[in-house]
MMTF fields as JSON, N, C-alpha, C and O atoms, coordinates in Angstrom:
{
  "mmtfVersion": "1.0.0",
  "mmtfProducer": "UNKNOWN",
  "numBonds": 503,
  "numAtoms": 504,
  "numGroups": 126,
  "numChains": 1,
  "numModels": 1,
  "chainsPerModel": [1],
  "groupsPerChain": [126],
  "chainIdList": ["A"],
  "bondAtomList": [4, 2, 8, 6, 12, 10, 16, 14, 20, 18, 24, 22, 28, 26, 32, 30, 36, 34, 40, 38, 44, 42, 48, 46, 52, 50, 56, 54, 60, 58, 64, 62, 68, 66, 72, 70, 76, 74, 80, 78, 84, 82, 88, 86, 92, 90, 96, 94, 100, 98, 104, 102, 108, 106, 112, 110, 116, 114, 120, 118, 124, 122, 128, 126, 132, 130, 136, 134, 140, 138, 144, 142, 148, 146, 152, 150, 156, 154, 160, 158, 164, 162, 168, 166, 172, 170, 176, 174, 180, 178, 184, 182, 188, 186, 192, 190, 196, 194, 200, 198, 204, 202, 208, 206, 212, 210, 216, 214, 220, 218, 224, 222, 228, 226, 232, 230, 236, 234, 240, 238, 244, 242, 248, 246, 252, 250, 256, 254, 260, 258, 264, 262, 268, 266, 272, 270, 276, 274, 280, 278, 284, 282, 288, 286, 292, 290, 296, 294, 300, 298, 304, 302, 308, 306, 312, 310, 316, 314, 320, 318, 324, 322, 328, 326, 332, 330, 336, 334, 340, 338, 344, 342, 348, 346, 352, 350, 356, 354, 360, 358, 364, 362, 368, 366, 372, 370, 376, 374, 380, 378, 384, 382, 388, 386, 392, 390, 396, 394, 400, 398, 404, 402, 408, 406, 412, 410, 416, 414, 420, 418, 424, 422, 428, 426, 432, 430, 436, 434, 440, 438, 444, 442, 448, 446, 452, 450, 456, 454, 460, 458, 464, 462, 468, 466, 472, 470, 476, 474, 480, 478, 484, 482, 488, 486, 492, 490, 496, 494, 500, 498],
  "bondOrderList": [1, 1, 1, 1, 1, 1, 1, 1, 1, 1, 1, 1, 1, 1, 1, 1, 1, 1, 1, 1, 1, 1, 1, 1, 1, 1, 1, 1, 1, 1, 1, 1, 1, 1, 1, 1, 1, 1, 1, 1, 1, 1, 1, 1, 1, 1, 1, 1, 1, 1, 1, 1, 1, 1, 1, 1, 1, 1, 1, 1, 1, 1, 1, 1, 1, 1, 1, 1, 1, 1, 1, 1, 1, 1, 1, 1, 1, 1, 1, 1, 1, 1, 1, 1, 1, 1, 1, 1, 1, 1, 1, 1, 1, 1, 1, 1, 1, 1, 1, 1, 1, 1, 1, 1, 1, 1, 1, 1, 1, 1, 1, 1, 1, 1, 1, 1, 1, 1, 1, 1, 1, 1, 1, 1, 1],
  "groupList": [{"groupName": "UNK", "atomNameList": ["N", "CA", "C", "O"], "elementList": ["N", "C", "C", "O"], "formalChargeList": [0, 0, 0, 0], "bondAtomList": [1, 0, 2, 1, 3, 2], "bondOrderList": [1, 1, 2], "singleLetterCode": "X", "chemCompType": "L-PEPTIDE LINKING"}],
  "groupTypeList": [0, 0, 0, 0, 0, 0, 0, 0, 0, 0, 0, 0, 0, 0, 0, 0, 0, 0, 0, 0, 0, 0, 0, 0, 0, 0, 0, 0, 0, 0, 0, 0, 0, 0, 0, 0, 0, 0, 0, 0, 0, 0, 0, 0, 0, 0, 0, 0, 0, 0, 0, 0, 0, 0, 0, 0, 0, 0, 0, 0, 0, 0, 0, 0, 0, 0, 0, 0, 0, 0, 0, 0, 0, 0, 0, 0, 0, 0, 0, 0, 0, 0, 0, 0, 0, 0, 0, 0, 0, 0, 0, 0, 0, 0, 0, 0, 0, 0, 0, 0, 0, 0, 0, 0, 0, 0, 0, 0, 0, 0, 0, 0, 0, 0, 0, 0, 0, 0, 0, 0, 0, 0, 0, 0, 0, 0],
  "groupIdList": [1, 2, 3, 4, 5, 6, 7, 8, 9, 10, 11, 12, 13, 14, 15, 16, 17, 18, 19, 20, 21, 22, 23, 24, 25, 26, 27, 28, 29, 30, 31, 32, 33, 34, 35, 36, 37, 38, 39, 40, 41, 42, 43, 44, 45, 46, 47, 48, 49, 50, 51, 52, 53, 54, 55, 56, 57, 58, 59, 60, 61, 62, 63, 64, 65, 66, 67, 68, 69, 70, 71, 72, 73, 74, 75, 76, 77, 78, 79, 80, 81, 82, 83, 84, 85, 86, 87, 88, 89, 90, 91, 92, 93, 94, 95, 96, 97, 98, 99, 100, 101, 102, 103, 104, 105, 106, 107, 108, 109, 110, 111, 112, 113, 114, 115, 116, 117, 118, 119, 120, 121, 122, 123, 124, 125, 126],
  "secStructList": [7, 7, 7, 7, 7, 7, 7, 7, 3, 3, 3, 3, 3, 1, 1, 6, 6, 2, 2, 2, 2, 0, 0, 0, 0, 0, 6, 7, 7, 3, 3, 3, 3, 3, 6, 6, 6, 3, 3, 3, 3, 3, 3, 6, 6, 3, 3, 3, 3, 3, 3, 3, 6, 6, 1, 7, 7, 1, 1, 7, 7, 1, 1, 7, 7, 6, 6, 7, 7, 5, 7, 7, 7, 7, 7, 1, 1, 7, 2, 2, 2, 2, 2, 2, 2, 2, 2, 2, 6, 6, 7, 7, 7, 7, 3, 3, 3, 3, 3, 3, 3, 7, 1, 1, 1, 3, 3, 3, 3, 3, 3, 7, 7, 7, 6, 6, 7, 7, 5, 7, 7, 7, 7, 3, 3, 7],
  "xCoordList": [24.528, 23.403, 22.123, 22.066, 21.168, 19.775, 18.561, 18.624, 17.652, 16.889, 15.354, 15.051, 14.856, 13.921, 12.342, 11.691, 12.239, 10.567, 11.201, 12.313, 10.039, 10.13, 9.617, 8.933, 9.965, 9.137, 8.699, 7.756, 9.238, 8.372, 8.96, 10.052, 8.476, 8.865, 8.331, 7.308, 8.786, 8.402, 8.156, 8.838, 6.649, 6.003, 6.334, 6.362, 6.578, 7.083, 5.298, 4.726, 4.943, 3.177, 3.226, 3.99, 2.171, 2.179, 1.658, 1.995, 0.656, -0.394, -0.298, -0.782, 0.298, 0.041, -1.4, -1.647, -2.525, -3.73, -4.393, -5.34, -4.354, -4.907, -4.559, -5.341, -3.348, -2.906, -2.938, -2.506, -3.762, -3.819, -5.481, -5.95, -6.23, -7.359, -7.749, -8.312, -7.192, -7.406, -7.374, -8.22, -6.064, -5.184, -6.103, -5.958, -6.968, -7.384, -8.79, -9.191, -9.332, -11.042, -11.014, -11.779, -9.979, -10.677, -9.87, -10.326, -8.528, -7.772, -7.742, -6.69, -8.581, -8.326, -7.18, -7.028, -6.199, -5.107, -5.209, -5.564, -5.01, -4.379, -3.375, -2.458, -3.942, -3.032, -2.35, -3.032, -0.968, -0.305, 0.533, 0.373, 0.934, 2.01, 2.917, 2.823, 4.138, 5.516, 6.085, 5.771, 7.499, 8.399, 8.144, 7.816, 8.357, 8.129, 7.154, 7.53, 5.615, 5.16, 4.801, 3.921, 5.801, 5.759, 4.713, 4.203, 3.969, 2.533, 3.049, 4.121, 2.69, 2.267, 1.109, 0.173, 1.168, -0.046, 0.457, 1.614, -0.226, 0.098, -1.018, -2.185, -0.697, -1.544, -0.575, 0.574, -1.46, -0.802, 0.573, 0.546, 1.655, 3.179, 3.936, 5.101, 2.918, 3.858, 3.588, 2.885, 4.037, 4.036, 4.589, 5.658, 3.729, 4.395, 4.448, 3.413, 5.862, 5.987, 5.716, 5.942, 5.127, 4.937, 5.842, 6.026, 6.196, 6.926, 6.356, 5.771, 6.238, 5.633, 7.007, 8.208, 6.42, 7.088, 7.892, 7.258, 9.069, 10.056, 10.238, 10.722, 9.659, 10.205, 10.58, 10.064, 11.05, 11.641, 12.305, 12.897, 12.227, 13.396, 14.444, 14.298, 15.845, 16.919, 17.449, 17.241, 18.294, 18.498, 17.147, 16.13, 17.118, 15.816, 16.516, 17.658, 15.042, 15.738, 16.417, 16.796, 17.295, 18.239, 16.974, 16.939, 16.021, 15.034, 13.398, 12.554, 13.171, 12.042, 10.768, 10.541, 9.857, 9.086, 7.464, 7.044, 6.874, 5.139, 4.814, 5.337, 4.114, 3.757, 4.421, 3.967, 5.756, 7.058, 6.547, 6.661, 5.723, 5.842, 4.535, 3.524, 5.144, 4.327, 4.462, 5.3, 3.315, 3.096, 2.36, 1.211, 3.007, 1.393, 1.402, 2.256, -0.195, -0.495, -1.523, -2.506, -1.36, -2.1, -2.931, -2.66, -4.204, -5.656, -6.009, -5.261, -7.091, -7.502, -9.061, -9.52, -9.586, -10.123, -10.561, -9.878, -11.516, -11.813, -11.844, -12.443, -11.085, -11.104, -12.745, -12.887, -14.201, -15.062, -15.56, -16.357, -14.586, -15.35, -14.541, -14.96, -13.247, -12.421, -12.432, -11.696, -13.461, -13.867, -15.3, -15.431, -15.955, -17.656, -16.662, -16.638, -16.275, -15.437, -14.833, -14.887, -14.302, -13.732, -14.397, -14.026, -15.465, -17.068, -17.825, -18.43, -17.584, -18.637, -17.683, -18.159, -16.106, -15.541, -15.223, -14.586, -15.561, -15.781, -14.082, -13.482, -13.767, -12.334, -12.209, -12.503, -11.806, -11.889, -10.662, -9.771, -10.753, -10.301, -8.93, -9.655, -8.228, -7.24, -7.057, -7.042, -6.914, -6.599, -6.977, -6.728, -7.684, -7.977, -9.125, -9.796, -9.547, -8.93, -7.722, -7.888, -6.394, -5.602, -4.737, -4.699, -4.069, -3.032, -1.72, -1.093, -1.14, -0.167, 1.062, 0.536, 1.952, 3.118, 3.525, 3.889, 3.537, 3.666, 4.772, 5.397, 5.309, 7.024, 6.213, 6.971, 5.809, 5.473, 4.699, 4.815, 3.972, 3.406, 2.299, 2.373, 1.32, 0.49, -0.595, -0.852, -1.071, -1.812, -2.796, -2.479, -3.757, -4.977, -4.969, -4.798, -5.067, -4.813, -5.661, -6.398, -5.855, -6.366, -5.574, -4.672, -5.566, -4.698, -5.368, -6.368, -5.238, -5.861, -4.589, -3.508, -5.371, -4.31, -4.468, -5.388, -3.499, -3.674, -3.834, -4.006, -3.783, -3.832, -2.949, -3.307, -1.441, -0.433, -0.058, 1.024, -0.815, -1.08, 0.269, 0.861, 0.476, 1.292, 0.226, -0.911, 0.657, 0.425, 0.037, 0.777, -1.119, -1.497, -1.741, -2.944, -1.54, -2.261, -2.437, -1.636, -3.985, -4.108, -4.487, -5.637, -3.794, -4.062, -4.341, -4.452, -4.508, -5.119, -4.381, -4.374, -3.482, -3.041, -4.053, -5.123, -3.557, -4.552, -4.183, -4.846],
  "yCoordList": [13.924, 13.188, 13.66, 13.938, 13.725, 13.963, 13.067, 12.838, 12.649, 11.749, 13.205, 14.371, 11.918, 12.379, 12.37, 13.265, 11.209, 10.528, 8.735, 8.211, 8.331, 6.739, 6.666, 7.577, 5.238, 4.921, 3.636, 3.378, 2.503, 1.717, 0.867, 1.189, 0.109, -0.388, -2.025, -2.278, -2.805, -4.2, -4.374, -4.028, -5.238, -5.696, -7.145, -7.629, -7.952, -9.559, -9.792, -9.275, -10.705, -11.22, -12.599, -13.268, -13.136, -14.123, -15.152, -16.246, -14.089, -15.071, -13.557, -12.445, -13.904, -12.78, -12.425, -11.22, -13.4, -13.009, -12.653, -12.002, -12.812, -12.327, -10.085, -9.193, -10.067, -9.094, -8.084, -6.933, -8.937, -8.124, -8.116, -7.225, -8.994, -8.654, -7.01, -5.957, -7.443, -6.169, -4.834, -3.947, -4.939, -3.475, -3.192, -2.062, -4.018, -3.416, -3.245, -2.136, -4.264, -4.024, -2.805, -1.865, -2.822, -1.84, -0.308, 0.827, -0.715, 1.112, 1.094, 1.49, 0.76, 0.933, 0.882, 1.817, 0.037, 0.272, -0.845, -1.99, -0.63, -1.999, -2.8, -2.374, -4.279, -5.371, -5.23, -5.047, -5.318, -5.212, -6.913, -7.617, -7.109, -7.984, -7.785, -7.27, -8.276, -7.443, -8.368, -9.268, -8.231, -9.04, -10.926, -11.106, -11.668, -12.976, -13.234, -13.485, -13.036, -13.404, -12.723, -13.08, -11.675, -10.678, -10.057, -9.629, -9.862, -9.037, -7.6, -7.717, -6.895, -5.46, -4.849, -5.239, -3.302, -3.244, -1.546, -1.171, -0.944, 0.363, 1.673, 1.364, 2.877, 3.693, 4.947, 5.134, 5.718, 7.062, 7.114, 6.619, 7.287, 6.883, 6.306, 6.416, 5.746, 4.32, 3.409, 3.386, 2.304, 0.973, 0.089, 0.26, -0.705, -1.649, -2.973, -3.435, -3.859, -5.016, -5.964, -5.718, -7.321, -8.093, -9.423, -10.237, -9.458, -11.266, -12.291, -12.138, -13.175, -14.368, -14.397, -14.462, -14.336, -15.121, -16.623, -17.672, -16.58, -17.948, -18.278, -19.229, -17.115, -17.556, -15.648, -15.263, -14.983, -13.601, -13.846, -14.9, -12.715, -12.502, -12.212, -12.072, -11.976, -11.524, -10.355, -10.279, -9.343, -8.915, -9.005, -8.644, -9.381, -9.076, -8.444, -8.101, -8.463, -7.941, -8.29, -9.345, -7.645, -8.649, -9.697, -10.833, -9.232, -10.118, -10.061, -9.738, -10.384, -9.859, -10.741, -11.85, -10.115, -10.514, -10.014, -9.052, -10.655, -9.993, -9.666, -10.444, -8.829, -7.856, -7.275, -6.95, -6.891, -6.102, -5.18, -4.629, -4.014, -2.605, -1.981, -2.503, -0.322, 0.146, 2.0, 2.899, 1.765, 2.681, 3.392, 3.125, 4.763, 6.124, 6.458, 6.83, 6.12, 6.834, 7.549, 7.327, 8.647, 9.708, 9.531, 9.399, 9.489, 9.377, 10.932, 11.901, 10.72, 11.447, 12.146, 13.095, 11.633, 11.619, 11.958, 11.402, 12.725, 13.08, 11.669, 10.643, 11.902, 10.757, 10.476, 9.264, 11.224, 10.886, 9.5, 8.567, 9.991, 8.781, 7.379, 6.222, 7.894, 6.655, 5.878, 4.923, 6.462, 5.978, 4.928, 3.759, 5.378, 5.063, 3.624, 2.41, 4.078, 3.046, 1.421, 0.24, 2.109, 1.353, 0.28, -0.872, 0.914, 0.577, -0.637, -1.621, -0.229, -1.132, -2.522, -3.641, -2.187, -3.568, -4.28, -5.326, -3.882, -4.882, -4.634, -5.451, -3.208, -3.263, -2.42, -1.224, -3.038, -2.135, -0.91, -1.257, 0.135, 1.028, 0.867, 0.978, 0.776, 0.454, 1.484, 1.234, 2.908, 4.465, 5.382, 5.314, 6.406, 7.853, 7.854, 6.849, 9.339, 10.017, 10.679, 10.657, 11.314, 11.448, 12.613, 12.578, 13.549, 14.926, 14.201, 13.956, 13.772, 13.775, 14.386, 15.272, 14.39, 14.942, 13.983, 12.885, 14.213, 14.012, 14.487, 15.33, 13.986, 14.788, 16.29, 17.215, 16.344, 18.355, 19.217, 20.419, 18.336, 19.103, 18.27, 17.05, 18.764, 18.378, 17.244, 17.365, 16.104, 15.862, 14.751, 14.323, 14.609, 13.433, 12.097, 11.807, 11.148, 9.94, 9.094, 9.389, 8.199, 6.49, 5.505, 5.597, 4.487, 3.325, 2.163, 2.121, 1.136, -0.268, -1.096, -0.773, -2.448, -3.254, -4.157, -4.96, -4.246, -5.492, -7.162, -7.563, -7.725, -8.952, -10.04, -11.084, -9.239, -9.265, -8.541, -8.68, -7.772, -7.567, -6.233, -5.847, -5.668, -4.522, -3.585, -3.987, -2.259, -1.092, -0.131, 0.846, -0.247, 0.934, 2.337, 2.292, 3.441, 4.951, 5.372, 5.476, 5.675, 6.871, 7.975, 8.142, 8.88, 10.09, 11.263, 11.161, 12.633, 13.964, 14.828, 15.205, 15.275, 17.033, 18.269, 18.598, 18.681, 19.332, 20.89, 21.927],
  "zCoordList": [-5.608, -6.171, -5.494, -4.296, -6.284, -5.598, -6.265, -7.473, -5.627, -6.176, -6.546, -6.291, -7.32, -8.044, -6.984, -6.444, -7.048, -6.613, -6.256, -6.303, -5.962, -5.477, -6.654, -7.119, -7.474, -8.242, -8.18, -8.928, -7.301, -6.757, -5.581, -5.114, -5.233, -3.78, -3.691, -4.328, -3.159, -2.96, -2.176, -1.211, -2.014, -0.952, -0.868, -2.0, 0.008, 0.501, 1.245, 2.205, 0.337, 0.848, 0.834, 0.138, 1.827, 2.195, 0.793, 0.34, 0.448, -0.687, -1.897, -1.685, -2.846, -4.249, -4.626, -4.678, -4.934, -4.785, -4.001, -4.443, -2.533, -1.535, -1.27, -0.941, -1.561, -1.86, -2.954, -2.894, -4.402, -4.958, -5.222, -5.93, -4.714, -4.382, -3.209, -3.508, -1.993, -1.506, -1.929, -2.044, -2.146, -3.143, -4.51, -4.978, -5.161, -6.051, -5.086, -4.733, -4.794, -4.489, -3.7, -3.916, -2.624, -1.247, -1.728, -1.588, -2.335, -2.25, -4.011, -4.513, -4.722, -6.306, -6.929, -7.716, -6.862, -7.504, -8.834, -8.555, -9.75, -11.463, -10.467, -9.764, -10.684, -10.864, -12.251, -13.259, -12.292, -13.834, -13.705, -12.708, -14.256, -15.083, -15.843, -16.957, -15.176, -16.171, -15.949, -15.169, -16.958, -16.44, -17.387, -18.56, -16.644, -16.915, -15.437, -14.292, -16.065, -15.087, -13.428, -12.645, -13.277, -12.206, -12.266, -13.302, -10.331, -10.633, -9.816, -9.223, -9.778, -9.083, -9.213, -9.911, -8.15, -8.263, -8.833, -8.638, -9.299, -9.693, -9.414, -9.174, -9.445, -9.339, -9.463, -9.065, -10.152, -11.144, -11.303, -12.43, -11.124, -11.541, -10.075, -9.694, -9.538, -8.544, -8.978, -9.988, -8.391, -8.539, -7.161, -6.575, -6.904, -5.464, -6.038, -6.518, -6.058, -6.83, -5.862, -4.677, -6.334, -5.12, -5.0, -5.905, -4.117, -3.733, -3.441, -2.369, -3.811, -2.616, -1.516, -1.778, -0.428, 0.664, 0.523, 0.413, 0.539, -0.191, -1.63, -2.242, -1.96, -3.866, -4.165, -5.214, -3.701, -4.151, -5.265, -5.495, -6.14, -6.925, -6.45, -5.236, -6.884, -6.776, -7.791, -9.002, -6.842, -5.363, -4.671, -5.265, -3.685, -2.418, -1.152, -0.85, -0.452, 0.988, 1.326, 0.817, 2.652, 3.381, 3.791, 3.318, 4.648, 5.392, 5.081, 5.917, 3.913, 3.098, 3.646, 3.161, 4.806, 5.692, 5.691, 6.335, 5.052, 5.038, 5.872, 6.671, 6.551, 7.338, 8.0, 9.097, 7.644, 7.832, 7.51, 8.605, 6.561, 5.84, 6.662, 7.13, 6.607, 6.919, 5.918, 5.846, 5.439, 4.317, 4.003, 3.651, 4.079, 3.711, 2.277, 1.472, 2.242, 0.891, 0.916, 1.622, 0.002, -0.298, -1.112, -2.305, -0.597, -0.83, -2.277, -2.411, -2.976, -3.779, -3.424, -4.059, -2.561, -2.079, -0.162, 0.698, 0.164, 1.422, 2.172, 1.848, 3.184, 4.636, 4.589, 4.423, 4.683, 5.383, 3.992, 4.081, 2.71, 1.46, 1.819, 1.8, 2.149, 2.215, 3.531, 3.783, 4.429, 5.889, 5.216, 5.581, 4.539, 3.987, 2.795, 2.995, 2.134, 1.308, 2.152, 1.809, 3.319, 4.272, 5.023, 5.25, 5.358, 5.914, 5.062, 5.488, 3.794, 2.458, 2.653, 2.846, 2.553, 2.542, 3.511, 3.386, 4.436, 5.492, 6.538, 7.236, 6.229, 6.484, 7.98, 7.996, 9.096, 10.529, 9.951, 9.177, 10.318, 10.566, 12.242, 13.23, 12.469, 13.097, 14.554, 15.76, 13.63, 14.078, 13.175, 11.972, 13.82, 12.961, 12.51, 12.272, 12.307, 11.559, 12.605, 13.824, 11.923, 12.945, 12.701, 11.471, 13.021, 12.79, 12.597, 13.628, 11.299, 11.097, 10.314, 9.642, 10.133, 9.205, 8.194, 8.617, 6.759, 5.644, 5.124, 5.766, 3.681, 3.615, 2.958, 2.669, 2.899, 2.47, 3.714, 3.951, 4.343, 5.39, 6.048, 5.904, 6.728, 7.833, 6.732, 5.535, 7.797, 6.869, 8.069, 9.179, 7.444, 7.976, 7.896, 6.712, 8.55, 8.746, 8.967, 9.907, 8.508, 9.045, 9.061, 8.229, 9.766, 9.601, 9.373, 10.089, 8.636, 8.819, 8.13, 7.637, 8.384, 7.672, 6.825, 6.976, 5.6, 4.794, 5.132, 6.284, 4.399, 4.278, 5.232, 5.777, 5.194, 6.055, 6.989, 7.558, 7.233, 8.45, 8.531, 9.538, 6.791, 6.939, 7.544, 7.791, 7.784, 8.56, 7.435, 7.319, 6.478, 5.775, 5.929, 5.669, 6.134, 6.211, 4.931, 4.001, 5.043, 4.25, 4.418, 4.825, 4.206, 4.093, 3.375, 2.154, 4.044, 2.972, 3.524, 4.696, 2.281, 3.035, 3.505, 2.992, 4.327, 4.978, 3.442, 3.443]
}
């Protein structure tokens, strides 16, 4: 067996709007709606589904915990816009810019954090 790509992943949040406020205002991603009622947030062929904290769907995690994740995404954009971007929303910067490894190769880093206090990076292949 070999896999393809991720095609989406679940985030466990404390507050669903608080979360999908950020994710859209500060890193541009669509709030969608699927499902009965289910929100996510999407951007070019991902998708991150969201939980409230004590009402998950099923299957869930074994231990499905908000500010448990820590997650790199690849920016479209130069670090010095998504530093100035970062800046406008009022969002501290954590770590970086920084030399890291990516699954294809070397790449640039910042860290800050969401709402829950997950562990965001974004980054740029070098």
């Amino acid at each position: 067996m070999r896999m393809d790509r991720l095609d989406h992943l679940v985030l466990t949040v404390a507050d669903i709007d608080a979360a999908l406020q950020f994710y859209t205002r500060v890193l541009g991603m669509e709030a969608v709606t699927f499902g009965a009622g289910r929100r996510a947030l999407a951007f070019r062929t991902s998708k991150i589904n969201l939980h409230q904290a004590g009402r998950e769907f099923e299957p869930k995690a074994a231990r499905p915990t908000p500010g448990s994740a820590d997650l790199c995404l690849i920016v479209t954009v130069p670090l010095d816009e998504v530093l100035a971007d970062l800046e406008r929303h009022g969002v501290p910067v954590e770590e970086g810019p920084v030399p890291r490894t990516g699954a294809t190769g070397p790449i640039t880093s910042v860290y800050i954090r969401d709402p829950d206090h997950n562990l965001i990076e974004l980054s740029v292949y070098e």
